[in-house]
One Martini backbone bead per residue (centre of mass of N, CA, C, O) as a GRO file, in nm:
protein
  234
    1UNK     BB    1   2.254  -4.593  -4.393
    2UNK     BB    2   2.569  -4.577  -4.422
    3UNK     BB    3   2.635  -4.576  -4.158
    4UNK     BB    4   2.514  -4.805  -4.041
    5UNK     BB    5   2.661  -5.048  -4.218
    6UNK     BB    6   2.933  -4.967  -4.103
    7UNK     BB    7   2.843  -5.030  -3.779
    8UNK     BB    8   2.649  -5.268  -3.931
    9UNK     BB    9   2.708  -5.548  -4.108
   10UNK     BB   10   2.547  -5.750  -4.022
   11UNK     BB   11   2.282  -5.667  -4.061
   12UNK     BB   12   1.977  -5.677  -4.185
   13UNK     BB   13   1.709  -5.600  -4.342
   14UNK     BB   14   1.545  -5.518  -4.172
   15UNK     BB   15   1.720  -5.364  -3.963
   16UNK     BB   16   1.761  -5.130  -4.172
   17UNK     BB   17   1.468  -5.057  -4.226
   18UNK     BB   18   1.414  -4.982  -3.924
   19UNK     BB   19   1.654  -4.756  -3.933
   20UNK     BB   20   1.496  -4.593  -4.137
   21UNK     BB   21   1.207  -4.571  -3.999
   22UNK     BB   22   1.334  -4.413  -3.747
   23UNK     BB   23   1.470  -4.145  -3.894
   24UNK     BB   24   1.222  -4.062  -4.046
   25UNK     BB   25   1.068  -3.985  -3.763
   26UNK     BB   26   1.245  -3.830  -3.656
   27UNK     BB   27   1.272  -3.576  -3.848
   28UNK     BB   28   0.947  -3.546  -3.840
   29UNK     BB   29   0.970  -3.405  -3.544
   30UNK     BB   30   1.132  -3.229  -3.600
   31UNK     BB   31   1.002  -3.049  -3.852
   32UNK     BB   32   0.802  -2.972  -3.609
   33UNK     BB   33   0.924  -2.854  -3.403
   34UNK     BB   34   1.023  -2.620  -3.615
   35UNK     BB   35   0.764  -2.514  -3.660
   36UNK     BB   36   0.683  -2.450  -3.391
   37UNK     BB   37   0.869  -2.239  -3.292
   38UNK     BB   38   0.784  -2.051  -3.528
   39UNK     BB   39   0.575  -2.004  -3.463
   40UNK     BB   40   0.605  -1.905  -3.171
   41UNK     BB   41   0.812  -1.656  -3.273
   42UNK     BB   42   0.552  -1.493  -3.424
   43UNK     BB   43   0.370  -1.473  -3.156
   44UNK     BB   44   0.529  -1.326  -3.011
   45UNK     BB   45   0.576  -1.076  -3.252
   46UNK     BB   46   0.296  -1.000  -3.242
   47UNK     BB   47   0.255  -0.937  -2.965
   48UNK     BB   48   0.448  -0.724  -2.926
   49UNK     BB   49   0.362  -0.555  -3.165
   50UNK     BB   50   0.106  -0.475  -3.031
   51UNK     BB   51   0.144  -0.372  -2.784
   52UNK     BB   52   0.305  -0.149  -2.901
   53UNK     BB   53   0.019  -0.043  -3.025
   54UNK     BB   54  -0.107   0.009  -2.727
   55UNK     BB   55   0.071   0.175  -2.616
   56UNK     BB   56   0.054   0.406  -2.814
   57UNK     BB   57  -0.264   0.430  -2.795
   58UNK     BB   58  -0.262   0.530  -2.480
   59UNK     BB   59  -0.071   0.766  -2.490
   60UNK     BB   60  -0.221   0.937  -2.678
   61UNK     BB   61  -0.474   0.950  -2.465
   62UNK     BB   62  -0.309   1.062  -2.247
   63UNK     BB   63  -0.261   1.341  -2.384
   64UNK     BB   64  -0.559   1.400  -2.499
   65UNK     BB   65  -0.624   1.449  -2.177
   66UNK     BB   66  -0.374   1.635  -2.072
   67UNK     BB   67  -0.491   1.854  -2.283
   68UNK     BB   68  -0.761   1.906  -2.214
   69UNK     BB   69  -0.710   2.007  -1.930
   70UNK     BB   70  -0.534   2.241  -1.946
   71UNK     BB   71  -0.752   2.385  -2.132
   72UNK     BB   72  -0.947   2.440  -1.915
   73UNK     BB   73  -0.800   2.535  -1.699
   74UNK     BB   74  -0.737   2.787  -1.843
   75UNK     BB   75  -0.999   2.915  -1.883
   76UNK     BB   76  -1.115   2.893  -1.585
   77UNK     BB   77  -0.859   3.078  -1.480
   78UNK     BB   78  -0.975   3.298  -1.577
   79UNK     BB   79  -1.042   3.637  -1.541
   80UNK     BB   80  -1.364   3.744  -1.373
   81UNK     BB   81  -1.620   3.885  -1.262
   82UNK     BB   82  -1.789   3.879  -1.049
   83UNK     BB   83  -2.005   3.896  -1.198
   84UNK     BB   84  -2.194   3.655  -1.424
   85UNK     BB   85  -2.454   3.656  -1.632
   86UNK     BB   86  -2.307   3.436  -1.812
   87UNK     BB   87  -2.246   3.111  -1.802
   88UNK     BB   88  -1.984   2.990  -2.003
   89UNK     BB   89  -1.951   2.634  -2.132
   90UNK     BB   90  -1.845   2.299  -2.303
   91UNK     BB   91  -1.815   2.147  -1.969
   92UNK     BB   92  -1.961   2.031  -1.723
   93UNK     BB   93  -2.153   2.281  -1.605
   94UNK     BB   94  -2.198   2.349  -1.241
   95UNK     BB   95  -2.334   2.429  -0.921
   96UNK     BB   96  -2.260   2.359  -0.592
   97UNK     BB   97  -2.576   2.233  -0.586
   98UNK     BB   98  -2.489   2.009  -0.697
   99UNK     BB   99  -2.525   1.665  -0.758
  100UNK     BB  100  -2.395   1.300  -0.712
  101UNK     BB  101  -2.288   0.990  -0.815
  102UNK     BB  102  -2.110   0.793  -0.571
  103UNK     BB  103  -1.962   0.526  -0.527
  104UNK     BB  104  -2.055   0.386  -0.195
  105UNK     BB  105  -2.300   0.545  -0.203
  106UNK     BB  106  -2.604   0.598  -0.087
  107UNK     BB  107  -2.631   0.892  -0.194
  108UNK     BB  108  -2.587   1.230  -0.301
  109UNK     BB  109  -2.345   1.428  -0.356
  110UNK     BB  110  -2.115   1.698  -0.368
  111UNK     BB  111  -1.963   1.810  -0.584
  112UNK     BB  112  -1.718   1.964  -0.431
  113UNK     BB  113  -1.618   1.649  -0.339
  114UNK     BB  114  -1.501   1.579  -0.657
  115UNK     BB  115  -1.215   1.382  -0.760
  116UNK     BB  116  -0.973   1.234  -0.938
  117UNK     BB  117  -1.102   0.878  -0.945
  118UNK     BB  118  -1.386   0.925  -0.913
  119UNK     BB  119  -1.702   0.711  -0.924
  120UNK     BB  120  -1.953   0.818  -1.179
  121UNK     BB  121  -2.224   0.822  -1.251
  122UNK     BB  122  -2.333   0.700  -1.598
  123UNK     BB  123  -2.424   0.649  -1.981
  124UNK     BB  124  -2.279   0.482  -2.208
  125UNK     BB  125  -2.296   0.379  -2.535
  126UNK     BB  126  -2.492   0.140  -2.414
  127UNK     BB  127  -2.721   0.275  -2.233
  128UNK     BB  128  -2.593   0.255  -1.988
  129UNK     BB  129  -2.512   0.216  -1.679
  130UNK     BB  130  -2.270   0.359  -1.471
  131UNK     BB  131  -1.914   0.373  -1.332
  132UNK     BB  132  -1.709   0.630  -1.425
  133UNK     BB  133  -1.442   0.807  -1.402
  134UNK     BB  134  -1.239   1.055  -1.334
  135UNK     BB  135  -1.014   1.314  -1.553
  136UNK     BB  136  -1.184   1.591  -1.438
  137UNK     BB  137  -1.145   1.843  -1.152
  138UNK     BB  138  -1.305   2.167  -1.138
  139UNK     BB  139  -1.335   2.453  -0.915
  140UNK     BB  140  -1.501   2.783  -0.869
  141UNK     BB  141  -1.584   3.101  -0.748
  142UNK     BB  142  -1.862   3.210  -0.806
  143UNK     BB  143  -2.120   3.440  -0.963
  144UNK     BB  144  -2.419   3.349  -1.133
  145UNK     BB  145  -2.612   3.220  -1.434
  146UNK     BB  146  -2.840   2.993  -1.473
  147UNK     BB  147  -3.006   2.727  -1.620
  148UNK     BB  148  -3.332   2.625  -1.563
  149UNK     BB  149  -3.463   2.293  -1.536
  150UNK     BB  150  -3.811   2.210  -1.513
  151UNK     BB  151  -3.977   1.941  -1.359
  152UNK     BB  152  -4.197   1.627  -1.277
  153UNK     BB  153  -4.252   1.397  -1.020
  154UNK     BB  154  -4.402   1.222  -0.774
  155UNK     BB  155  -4.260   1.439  -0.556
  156UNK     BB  156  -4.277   1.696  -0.788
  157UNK     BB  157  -4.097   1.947  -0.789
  158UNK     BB  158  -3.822   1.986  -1.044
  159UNK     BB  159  -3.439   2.086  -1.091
  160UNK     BB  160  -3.175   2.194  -1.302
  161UNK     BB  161  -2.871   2.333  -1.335
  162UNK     BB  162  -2.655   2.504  -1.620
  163UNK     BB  163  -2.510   2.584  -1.825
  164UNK     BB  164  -2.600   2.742  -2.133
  165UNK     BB  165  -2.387   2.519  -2.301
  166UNK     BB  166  -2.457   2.259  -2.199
  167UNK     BB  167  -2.507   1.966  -2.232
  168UNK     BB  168  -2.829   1.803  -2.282
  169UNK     BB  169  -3.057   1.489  -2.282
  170UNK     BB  170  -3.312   1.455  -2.523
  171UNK     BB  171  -3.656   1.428  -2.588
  172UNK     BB  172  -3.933   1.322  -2.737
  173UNK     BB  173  -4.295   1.198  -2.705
  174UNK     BB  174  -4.247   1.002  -2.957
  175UNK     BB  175  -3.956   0.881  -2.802
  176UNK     BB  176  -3.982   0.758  -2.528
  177UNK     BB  177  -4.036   0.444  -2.609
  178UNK     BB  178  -3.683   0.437  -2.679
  179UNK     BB  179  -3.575   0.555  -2.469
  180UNK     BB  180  -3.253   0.673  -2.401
  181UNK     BB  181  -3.204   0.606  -2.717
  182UNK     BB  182  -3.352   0.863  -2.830
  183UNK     BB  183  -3.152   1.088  -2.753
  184UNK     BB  184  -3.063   1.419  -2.727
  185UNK     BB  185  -2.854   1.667  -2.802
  186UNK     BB  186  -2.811   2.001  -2.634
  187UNK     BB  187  -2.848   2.261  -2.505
  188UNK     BB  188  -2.956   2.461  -2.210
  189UNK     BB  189  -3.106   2.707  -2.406
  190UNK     BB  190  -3.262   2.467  -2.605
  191UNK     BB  191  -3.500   2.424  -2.461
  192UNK     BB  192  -3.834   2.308  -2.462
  193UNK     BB  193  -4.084   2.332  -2.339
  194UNK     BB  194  -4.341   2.076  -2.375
  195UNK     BB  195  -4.133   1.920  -2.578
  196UNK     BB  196  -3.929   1.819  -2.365
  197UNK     BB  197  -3.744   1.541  -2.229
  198UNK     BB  198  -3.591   1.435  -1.956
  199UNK     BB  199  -3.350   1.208  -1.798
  200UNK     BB  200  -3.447   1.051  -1.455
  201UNK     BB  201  -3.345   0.938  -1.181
  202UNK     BB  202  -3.509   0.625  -1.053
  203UNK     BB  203  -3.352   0.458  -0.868
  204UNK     BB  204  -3.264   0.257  -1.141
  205UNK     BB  205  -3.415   0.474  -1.324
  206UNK     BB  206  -3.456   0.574  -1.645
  207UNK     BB  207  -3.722   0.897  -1.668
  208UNK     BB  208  -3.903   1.074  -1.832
  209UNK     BB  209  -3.944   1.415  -1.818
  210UNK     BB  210  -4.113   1.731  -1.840
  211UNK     BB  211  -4.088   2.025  -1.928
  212UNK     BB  212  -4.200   2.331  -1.824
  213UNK     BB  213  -3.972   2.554  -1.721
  214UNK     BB  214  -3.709   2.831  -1.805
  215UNK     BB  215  -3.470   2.967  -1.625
  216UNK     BB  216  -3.278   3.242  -1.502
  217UNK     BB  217  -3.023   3.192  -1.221
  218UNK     BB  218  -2.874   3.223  -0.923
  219UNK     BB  219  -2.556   3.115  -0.832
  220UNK     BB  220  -2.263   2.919  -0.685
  221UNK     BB  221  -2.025   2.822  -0.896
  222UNK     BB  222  -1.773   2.623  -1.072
  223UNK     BB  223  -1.825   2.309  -1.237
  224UNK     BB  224  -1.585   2.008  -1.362
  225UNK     BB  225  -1.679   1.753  -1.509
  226UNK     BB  226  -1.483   1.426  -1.614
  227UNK     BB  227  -1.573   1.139  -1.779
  228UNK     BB  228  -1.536   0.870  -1.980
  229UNK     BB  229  -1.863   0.851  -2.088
  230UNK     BB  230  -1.947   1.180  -2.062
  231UNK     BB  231  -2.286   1.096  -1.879
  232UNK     BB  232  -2.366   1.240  -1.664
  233UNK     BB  233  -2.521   1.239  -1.297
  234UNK     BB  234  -2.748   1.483  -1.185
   0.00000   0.00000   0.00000
């Protein structure tokens, strides 16, 4: 104000006092200004610390998946004798005659032309079905003998072949109404005929069918698929 009265003597009370609250409107933009600058100043920094911890926990997702390959590729790369009485292993492992839904194809192909990156139907964690990633694929010829697993469907018999302790997802007949979230996990060494149910893609519907019965048969071939969401349907 006293800068305002030397720069114009002459000015008015009226004159003054509107020039006080007009000084006094801008300060208060000012303020404004500068509290909104600092919040955005906050938010980018909120931001850069948050991606810099997204990037830190998806690296080291990267690092815990690219040891767990490496892992697997050691133990299938091991010497085994030509004919191997029980294959076993804890990845989902399966003989060259199983089949797979693969994302964009009509019917189900061969495991053995199944590459990482490619997108396999699966069971995600909220029992929908899904087309997830594959971050694992690997397969080697051996001669070996698997648990198969017996049931029948409206089309007949049918079954599905597995490494002894590969783990598959069953239910009990009493649990089967509450769908596939009533599911748990076994070895398939562990199933039980005439007491578990599996669960078979029918259609685009996951159906329990009875276990009828289970043997150990000879097949060809080992291999290890790995999805994200963990379910595959074989």
């Amino acid at each position: 104000m006293d800068a305002y009265m030397k720069a114009n003597p002459k000015a008015t009370v009226d004159e003054v006092l509107k020039n006080v609250n007009t000084q006094k409107k801008e300060e208060e933009i000012l303020q404004e200004n500068l509290k909104a600058a600092e919040a955005e100043k906050d938010r980018v920094e909120n931001l850069r610390k948050t991606e810099q911890q997204n990037t830190a926990n998806l690296q080291s997702k990267v690092e815990a998946k690219e040891k767990e390959k490496a892992q697997i590729k050691t133990q299938l790369s091991a010497p085994i004798p030509e004919r191997v009485v029980h294959v076993h292993h804890h990845h989902c492992c399966f003989p060259k005659t199983a089949l797979v839904y693969k994302e964009g194809e009509g019917k189900p192909v061969s495991i053995t032309s199944i590459k990482e990156q490619d997108r396999l139907l699966s069971v995600n964690s909220d029992n929908q079905l899904v087309y997830s990633e594959v971050y694992f694929a690997y397969g080697k010829e051996v001669h070996g003998s698997f648990t198969e697993i017996f049931y029948f469907t409206d089309e007949g018999q049918k079954s599905i072949q597995l490494t002894a302790d590969h783990v598959i997802f069953v239910s009990k007949e009493d649990e089967i109404k509450d769908g596939i979230s009533s599911a748990f996990s076994l070895t398939s060494e562990n199933v039980i005929p005439e007491e578990h149910y599996v669960w078979i893609l029918e259609g685009d519907t996951l159906c329990p069918r009875k276990v009828t019965r289970i043997e150990v048969n000879p097949n060809e071939g080992l291999y290890t698929i790995l999805v994200k969401d963990h379910r595959l349907l074989v």
